[in-house]
NUMARTOR-385502 format. One record per atom (N, C-alpha, C, CB): residue in three letters; x, y, z. Coordinates in steps of 0.001 Angstrom, whole numbers, padded with zeros to 6 digits, always signed. Glycine has a CB too. Layout:
<pts>
AlaXYZ
...
</pts>
This chain:
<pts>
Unk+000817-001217+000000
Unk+000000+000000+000000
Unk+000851+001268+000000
Unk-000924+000005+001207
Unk+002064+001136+000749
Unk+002755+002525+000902
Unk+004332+002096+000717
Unk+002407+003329+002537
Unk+005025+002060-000149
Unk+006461+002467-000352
Unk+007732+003541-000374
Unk+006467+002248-001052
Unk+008292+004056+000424
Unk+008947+005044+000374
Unk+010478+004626+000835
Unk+008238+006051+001137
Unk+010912+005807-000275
Unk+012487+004863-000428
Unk+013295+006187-000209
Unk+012948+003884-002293
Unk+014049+006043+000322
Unk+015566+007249+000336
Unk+014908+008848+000763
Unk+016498+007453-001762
Unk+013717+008621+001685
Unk+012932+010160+001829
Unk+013684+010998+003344
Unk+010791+009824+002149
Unk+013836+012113+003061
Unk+014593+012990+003431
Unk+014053+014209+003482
Unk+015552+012967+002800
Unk+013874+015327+004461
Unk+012947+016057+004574
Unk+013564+017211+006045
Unk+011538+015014+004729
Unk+013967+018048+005381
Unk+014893+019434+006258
Unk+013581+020520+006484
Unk+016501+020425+004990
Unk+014115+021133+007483
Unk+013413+022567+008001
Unk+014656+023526+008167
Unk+012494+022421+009638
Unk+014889+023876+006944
Unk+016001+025273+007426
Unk+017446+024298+007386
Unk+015610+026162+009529
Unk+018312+024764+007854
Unk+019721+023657+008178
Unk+019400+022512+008805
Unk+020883+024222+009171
Unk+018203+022209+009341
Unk+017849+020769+010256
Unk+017284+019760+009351
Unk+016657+020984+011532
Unk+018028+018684+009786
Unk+017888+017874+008716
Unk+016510+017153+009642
Unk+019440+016868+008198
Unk+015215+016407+009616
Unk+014524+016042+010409
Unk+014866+014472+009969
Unk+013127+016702+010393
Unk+014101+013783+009039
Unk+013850+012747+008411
Unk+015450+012147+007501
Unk+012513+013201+007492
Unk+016028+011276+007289
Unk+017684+011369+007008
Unk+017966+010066+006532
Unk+018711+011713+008377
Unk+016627+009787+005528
Unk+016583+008532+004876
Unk+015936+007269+004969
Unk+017456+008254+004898
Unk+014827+007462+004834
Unk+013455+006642+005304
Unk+013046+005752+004274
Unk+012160+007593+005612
Unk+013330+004362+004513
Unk+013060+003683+003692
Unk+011933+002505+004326
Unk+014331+003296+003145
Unk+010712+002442+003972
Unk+009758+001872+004500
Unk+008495+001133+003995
Unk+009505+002617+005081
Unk+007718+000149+003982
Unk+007392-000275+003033
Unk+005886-001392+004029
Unk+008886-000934+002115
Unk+004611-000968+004013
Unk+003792-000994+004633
Unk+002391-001533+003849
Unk+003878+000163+005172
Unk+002136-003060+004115
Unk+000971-003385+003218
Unk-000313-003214+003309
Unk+000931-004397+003019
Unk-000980-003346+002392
Unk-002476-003700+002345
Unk-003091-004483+003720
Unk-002687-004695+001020
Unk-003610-003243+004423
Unk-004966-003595+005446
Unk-003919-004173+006666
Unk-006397-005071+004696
Unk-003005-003612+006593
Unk-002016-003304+007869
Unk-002398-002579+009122
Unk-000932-002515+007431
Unk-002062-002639+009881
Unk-002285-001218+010900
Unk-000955-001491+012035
Unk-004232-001200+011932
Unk-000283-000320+011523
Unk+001004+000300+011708
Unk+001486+001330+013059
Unk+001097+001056+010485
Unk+001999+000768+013568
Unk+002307+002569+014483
Unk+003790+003151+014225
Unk+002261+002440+016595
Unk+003605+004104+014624
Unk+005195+005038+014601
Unk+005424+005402+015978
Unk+005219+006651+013630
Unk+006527+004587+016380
Unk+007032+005260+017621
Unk+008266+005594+017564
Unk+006916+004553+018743
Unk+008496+006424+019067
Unk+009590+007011+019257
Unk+009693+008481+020480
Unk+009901+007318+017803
Unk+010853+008590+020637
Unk+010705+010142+021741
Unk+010493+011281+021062
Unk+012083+010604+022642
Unk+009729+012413+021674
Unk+009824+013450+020837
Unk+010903+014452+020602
Unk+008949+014011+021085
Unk+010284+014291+019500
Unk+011078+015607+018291
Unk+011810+014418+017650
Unk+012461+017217+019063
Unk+011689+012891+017512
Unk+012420+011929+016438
Unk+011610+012086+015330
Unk+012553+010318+016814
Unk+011081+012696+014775
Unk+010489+013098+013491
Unk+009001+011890+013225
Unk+011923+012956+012141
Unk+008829+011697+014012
Unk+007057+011256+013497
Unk+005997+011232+012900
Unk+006478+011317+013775
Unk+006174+012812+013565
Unk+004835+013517+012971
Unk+005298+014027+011322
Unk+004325+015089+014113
Unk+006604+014231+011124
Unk+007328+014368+010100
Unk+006772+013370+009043
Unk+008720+014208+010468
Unk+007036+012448+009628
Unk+007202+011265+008366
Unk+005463+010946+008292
Unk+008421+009480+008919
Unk+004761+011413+009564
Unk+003702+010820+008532
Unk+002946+011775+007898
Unk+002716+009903+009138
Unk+003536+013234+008094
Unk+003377+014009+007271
Unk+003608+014223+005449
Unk+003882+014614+007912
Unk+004394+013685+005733
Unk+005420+013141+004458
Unk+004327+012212+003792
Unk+007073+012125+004995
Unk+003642+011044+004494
Unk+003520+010104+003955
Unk+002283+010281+003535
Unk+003834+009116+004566
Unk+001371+011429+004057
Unk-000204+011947+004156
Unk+000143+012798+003188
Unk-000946+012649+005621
Unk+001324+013567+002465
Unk+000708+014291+001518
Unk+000833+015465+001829
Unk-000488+014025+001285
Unk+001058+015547+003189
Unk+001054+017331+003842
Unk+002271+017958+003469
Unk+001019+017542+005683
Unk+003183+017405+003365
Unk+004965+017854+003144
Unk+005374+017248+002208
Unk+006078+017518+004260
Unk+005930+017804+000766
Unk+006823+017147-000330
Unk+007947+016785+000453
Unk+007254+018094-001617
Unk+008733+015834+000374
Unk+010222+015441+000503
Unk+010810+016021+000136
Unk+010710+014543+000135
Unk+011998+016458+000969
Unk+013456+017351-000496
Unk+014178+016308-001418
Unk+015265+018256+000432
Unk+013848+014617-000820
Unk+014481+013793-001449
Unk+013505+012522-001492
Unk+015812+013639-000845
Unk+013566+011656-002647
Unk+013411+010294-002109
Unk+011884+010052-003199
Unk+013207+010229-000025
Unk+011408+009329-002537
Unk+010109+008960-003798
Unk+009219+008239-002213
Unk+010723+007287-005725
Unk+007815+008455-002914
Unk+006622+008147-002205
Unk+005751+007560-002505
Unk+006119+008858-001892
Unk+005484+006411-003127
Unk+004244+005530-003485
Unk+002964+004977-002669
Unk+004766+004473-003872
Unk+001964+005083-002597
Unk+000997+005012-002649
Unk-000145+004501-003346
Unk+001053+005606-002544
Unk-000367+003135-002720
Unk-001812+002554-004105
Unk-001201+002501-005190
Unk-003289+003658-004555
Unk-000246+002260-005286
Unk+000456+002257-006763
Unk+000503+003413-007652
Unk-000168+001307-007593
Unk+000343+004278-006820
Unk+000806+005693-007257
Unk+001821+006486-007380
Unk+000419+006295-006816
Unk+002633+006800-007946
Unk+004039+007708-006988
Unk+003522+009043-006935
Unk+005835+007836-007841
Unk+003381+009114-005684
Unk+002859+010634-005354
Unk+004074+011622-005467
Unk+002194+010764-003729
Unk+004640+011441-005744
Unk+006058+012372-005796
Unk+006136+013196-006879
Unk+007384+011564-005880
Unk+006052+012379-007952
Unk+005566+013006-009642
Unk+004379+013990-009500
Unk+004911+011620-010835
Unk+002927+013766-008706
Unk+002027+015101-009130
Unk+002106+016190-008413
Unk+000645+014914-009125
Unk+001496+016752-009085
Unk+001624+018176-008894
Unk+000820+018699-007915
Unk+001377+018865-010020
Unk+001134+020180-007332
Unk+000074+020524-006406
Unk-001422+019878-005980
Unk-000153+021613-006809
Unk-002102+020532-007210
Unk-003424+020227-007098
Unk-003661+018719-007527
Unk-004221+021216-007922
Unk-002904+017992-008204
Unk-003494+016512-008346
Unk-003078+016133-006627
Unk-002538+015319-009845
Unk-001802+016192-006249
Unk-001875+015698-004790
Unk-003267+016184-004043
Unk-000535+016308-003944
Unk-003620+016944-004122
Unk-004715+017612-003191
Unk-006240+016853-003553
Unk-004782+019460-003543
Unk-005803+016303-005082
Unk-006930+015432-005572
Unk-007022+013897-004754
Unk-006668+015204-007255
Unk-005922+013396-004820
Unk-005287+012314-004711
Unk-005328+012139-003503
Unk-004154+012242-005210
Unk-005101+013240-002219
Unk-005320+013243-000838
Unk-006864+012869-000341
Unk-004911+014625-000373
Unk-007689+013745-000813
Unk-008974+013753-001143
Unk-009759+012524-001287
Unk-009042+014379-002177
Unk-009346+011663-002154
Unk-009806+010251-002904
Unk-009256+008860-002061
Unk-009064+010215-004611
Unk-008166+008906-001907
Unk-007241+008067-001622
Unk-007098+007881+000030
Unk-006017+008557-002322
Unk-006957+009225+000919
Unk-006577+009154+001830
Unk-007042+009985+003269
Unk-005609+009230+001405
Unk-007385+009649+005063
Unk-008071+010153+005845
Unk-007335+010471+006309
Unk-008849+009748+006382
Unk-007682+011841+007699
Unk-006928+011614+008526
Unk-007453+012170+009777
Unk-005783+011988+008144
Unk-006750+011097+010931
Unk-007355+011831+012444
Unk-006454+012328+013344
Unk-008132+010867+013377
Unk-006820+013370+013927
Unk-005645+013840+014520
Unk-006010+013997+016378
Unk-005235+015421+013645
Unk-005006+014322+016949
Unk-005311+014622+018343
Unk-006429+014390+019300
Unk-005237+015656+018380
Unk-006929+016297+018306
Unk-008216+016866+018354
Unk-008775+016858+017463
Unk-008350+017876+018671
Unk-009978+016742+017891
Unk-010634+016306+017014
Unk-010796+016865+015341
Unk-011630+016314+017675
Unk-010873+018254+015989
Unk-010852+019426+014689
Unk-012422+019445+013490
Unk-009187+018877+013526
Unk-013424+019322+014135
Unk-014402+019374+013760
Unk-014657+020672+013555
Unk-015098+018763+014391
Unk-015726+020983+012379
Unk-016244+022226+012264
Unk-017195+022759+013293
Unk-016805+022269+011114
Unk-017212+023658+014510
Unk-018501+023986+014870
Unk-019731+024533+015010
Unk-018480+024030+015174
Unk-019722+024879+013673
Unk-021019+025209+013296
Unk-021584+024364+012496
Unk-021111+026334+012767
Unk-021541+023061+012062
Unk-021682+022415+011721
Unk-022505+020937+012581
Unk-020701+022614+011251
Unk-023668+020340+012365
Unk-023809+018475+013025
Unk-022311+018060+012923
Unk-024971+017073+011793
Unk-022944+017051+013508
Unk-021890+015807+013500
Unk-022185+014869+012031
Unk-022192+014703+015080
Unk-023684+015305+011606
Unk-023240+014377+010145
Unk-023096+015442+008862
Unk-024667+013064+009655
Unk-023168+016847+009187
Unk-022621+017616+008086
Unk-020820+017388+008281
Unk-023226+019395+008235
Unk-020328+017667+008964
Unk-018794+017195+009269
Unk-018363+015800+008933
Unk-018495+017303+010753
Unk-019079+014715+009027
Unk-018694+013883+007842
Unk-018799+013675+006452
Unk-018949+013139+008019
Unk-019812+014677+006239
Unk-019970+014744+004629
Unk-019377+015595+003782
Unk-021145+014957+004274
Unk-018371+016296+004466
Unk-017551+017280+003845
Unk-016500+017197+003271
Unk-017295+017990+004446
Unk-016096+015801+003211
Unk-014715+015397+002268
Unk-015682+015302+000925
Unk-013671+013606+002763
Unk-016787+014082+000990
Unk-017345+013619-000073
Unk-017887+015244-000197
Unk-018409+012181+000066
Unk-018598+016164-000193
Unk-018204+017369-000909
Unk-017598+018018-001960
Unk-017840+017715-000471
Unk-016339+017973-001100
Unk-014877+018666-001357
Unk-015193+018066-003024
Unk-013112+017916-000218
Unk-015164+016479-002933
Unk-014827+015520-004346
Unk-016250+015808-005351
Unk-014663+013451-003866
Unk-016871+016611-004647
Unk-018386+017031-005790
Unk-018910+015545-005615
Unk-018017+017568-007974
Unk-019277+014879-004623
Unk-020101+013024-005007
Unk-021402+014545-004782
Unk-019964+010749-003209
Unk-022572+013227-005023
Unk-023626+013848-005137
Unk-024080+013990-003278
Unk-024662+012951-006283
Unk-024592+014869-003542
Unk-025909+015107-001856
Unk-026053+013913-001248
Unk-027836+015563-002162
Unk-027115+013207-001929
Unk-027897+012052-001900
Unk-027010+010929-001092
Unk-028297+011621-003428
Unk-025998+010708-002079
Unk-025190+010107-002070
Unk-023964+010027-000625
Unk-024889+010484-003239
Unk-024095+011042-000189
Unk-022982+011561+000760
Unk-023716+011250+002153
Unk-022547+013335+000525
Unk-024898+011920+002188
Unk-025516+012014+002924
Unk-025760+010507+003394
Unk-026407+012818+002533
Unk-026024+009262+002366
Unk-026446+008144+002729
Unk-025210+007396+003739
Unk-026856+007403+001401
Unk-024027+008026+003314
Unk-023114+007204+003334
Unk-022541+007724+004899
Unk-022150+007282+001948
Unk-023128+009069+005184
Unk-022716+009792+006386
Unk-023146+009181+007488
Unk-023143+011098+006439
Unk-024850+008747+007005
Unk-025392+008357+008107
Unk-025007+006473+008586
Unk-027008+008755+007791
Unk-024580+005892+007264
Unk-024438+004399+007730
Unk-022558+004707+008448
Unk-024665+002935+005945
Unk-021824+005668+008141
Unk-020586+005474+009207
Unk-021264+005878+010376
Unk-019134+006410+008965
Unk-021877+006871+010959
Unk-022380+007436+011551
Unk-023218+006630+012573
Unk-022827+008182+010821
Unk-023796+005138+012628
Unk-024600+004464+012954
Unk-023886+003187+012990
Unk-025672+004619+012241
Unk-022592+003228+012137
Unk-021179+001891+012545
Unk-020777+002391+013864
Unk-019446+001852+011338
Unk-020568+003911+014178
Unk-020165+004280+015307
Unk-020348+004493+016351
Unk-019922+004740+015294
Unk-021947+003993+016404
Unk-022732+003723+016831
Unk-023377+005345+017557
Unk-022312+002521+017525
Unk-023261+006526+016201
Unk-023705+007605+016812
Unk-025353+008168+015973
Unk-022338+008717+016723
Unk-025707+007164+015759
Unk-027403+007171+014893
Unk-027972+009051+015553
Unk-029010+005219+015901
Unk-027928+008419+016757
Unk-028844+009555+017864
Unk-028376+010241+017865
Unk-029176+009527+019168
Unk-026910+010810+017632
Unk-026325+012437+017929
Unk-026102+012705+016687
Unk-024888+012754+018889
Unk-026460+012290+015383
Unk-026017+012904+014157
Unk-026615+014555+013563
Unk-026408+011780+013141
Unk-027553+015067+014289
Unk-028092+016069+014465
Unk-027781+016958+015361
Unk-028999+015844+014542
Unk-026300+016492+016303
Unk-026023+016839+017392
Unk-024474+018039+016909
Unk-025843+015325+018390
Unk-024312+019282+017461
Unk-023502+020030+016871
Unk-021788+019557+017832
Unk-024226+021753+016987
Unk-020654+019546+017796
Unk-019266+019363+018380
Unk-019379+019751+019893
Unk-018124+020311+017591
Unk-019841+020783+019664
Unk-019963+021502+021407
Unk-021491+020697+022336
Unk-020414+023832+021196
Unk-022104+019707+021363
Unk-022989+018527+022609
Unk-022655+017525+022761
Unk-024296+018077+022487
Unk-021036+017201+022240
Unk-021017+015704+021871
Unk-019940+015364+023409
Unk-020172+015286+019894
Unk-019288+014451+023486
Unk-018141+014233+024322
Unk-017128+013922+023819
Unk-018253+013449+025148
Unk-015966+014012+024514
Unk-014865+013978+023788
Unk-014458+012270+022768
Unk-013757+014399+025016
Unk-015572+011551+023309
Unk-015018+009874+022921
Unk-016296+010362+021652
Unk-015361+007957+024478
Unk-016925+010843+021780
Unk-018227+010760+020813
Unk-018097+011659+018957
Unk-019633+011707+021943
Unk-016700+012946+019869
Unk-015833+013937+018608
Unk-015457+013096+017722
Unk-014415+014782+019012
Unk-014190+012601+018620
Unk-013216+011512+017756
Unk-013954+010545+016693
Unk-012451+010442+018857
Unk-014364+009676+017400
Unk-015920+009119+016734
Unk-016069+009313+015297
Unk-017265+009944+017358
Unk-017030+011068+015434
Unk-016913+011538+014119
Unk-015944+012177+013542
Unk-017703+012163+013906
Unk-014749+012689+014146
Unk-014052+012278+013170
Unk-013391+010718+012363
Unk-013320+012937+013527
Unk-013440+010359+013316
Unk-012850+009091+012104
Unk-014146+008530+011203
Unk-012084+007450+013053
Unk-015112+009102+011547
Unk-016201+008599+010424
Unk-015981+009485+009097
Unk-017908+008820+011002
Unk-015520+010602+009429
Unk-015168+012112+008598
Unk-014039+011556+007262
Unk-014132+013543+009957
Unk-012980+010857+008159
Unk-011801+010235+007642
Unk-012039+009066+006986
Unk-010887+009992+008592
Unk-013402+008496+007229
Unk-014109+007378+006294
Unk-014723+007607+005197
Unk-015018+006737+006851
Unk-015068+009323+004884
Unk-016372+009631+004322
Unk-015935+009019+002484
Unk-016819+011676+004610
Unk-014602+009356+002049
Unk-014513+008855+000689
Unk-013747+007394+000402
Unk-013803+009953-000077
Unk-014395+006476+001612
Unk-013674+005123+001325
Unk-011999+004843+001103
Unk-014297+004692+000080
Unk-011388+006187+001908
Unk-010022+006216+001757
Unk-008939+004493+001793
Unk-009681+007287+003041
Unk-007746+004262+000604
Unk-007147+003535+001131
Unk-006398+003521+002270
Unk-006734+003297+000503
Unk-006050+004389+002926
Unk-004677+004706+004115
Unk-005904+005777+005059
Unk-002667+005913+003195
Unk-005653+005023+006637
Unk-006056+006233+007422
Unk-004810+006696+008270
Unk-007345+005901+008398
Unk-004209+007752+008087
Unk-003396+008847+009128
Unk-003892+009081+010083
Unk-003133+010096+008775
Unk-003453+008759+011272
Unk-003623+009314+012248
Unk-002900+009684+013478
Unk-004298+008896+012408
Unk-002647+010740+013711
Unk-001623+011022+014332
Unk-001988+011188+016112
Unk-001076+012285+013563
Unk-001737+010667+017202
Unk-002028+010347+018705
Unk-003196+010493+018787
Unk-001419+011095+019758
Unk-003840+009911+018016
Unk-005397+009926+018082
Unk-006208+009624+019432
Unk-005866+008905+017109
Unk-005395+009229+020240
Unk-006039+009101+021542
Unk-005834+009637+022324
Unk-006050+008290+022045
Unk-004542+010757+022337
Unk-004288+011792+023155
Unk-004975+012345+023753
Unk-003869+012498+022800
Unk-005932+012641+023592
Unk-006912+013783+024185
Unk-008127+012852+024939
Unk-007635+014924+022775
Unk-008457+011143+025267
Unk-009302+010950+025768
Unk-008870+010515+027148
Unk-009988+010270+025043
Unk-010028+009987+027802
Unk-009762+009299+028929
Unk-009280+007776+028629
Unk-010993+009368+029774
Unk-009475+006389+029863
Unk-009130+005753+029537
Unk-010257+005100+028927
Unk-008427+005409+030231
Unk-011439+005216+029220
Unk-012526+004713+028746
Unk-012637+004424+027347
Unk-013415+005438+029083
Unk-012395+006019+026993
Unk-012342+006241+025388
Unk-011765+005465+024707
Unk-011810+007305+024944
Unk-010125+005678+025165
Unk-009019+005528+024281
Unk-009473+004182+024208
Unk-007458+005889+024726
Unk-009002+003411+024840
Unk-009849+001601+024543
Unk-010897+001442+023496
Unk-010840+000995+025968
Unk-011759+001967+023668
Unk-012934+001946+022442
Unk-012627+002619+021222
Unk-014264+002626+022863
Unk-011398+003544+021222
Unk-010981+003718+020188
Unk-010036+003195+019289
Unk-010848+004450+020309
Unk-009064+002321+020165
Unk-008283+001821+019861
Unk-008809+000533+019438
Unk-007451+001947+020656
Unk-009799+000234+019680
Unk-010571-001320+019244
Unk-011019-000788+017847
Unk-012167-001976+020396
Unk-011996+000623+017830
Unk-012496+000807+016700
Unk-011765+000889+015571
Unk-013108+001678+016770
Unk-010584+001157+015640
Unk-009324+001160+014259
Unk-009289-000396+014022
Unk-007374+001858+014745
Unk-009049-001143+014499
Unk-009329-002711+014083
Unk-010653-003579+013759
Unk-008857-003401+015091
Unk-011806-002883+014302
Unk-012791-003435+013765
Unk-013148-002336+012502
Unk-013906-003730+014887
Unk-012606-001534+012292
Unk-012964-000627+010666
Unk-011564-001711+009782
Unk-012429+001985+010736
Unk-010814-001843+010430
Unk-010112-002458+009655
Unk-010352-004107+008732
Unk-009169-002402+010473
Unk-011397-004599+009765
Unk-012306-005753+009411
Unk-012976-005755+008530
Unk-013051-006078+010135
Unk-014002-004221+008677
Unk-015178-004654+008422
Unk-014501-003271+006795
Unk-016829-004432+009933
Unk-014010-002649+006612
Unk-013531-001612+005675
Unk-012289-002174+004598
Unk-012971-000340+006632
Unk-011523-002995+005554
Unk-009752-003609+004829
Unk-008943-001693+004766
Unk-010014-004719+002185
Unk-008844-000898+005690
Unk-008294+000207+005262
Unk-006891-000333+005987
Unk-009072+001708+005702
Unk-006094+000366+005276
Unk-004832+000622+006114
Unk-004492+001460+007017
Unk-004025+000813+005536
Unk-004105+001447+008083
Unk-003772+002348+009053
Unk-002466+002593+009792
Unk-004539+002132+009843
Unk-002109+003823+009881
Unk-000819+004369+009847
Unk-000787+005189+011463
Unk-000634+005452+008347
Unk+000060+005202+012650
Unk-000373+005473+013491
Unk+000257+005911+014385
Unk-000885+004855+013695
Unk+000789+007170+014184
Unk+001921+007851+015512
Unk+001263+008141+016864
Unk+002607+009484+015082
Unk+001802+007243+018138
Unk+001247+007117+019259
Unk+002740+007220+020244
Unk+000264+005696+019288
Unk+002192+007743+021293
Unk+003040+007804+022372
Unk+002345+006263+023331
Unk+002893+009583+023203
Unk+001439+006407+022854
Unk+000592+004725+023989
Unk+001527+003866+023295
Unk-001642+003959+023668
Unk+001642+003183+024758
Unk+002632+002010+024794
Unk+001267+000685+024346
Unk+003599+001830+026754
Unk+000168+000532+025206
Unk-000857-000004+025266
Unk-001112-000420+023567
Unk-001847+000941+026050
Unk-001696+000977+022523
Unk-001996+000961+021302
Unk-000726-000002+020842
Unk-002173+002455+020677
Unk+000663+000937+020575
Unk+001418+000388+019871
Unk+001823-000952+019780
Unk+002149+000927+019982
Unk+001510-002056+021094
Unk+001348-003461+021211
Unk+000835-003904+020752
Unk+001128-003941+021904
Unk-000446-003108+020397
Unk-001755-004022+019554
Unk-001606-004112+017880
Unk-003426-003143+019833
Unk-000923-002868+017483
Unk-000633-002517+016402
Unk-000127-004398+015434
Unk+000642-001147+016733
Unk-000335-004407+014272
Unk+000715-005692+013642
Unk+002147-005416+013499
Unk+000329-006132+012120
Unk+002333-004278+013614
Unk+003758-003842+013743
Unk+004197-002277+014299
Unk+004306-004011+012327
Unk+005353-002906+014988
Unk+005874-000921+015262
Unk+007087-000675+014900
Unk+005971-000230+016941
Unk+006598+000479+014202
Unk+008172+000926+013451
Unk+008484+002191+014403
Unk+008096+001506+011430
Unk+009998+001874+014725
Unk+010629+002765+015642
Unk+011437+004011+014942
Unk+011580+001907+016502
Unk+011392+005020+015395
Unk+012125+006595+014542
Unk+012895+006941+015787
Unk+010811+008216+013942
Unk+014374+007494+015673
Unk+014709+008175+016133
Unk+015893+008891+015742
Unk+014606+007781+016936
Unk+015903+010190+015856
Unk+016823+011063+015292
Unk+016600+010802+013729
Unk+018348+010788+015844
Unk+015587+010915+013272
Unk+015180+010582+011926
Unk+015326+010111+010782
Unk+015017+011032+011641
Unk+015886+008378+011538
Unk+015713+007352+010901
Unk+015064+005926+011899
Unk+017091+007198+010245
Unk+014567+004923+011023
Unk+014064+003790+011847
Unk+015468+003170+011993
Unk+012818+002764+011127
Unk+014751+002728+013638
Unk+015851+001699+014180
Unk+015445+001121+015458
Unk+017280+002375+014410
Unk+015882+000788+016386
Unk+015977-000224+016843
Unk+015605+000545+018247
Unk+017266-001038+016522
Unk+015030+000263+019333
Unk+014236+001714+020574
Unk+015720+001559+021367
Unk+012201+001182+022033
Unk+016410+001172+021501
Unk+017880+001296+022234
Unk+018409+002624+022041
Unk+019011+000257+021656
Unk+018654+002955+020570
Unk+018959+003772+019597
Unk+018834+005042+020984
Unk+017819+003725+018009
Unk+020322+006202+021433
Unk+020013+006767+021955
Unk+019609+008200+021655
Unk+020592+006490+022539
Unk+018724+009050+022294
Unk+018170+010163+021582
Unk+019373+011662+021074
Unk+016912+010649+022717
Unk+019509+011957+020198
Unk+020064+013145+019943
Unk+019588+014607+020502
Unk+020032+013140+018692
Unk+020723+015498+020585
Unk+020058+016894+021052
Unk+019392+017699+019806
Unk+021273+017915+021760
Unk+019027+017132+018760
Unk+018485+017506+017799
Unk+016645+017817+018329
Unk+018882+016351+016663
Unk+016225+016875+019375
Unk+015235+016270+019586
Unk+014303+017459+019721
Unk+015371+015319+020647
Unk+014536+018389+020762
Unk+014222+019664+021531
Unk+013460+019881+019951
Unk+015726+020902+022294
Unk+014513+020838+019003
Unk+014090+021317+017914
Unk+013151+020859+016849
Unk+014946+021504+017496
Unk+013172+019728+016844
Unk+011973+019045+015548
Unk+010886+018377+016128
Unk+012615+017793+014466
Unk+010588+018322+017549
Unk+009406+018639+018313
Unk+008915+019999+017947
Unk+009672+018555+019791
Unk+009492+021168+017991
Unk+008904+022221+017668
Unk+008591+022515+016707
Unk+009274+022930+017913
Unk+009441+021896+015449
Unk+008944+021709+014214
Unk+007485+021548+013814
Unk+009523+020754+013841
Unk+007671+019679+014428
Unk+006641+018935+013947
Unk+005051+019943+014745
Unk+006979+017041+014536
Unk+004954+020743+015161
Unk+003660+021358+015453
Unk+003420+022460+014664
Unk+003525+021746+016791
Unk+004169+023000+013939
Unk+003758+023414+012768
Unk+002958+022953+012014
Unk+004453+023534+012207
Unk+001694+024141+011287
Unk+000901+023395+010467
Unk+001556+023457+009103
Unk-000526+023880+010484
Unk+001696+022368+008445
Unk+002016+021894+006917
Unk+000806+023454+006703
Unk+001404+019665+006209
Unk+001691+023484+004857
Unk+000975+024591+004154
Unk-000289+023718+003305
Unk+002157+025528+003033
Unk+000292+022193+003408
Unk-000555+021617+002002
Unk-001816+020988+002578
Unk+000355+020312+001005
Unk-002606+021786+003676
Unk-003724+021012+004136
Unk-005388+021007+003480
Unk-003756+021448+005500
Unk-004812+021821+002042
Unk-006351+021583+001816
Unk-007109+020162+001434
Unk-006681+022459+000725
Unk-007782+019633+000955
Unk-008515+018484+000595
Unk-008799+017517+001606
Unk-007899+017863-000380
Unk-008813+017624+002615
Unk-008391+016793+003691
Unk-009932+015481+003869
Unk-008055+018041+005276
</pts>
């Protein structure tokens, strides 16, 4: 599903990412670990589409995303690929099932069409009853929720998601961390997954370790680089439209 070979990726004189070669299949579910500022959020920035590489090549679905251009990536992000983050980052003026229907939007599917499809993620998530419900009535396990139904809305191959459980309790995080494997059942998506949970990353089929921005081995000791590309990585990428 995802190939990337020789990728390399600076902020200014800092080199973050320093040769990433990685290679992640069909209906996987993946985590990225490591200490912060080892470039994580980097690489799966990189790998979502948000950040060109200064080096290296990026495949995707049998795509090389590296070759298109602005706006086809933004197409290609759109079609191809979800993503969940932290927070939730819902619109609030918006339901909870207009906020999932806003990728399929973005791609012009029809009304009808969007709408049908809003309400059956919407009712996988078992949120039937709050889909009329606006961000500011929901709870924090109930946000996430819709977002990852949001990140479902165009049948994406790859879901991004970056500490997606950060922000719940323990209640949540459990039910969320189950729900990435039963979408993975019942969907076959791939999932990609930078976590500080020790808990998640066990469950994961595999964990790929980063530090000082390359994979290796969690021994691997941390560089004073670290401080700085933590501060990096919270920067927002410029390339976030289509999401």
């Amino acid at each position: 599903m995802i190939t990337i070979k020789n990728i390399h990726k600076s902020f200014g004189a800092l080199e973050v990412l320093k040769g990433i070669d990685l290679h992640i299949g069909r209906g996987e579910i993946v985590s990225i670990v490591g200490p912060s500022g080892a470039g994580k959020t980097t690489l799966l920035q990189v790998m979502g589409t948000l950040y060109r590489p200064d080096e290296g090549t990026l495949t995707i679905a049998g795509t090389d995303v590296s070759r298109l251009s602005t706006k086809e990536i933004s197409k290609f992000r759109n079609e191809h690929l979800g993503f969940v983050f932290q927070f939730h980052q819902l619109l609030p003026e918006f339901t909870a099932l207009e906020n999932v229907m806003i990728p399929g939007m973005i791609a012009g599917r029809k009304q009808s069409e969007i709408k049908k499809r809003a309400k059956e993620l919407l009712e996988f998530m078992g949120l039937s009853c709050r889909e009329n419900h606006k961000p500011n009535e929901l709870s924090g396990g109930e946000k996430q929720r819709v977002a990852v139904a949001r990140a479902l809305m165009n049948e994406p191959d790859v879901i991004f998601a970056d500490e997606p459980s950060g922000s719940l309790d323990s209640k949540n995080k459990a039910e969320l961390h189950q729900l990435f494997f039963d979408l993975r059942d019942k969907f076959g998506q791939t999932f990609v997954i930078v976590t500080h949970d020790e808990e998640l990353a066990s469950l994961t089929d595999r964990c790929i370790h980063i530090v000082d921005g390359r994979i290796t081995v969690p021994e691997t000791p941390v560089s004073e680089e670290a401080e700085t590309v933590e501060q990096l990585e919270t920067l927002e990428p410029d390339n976030t439209e289509s999401l």
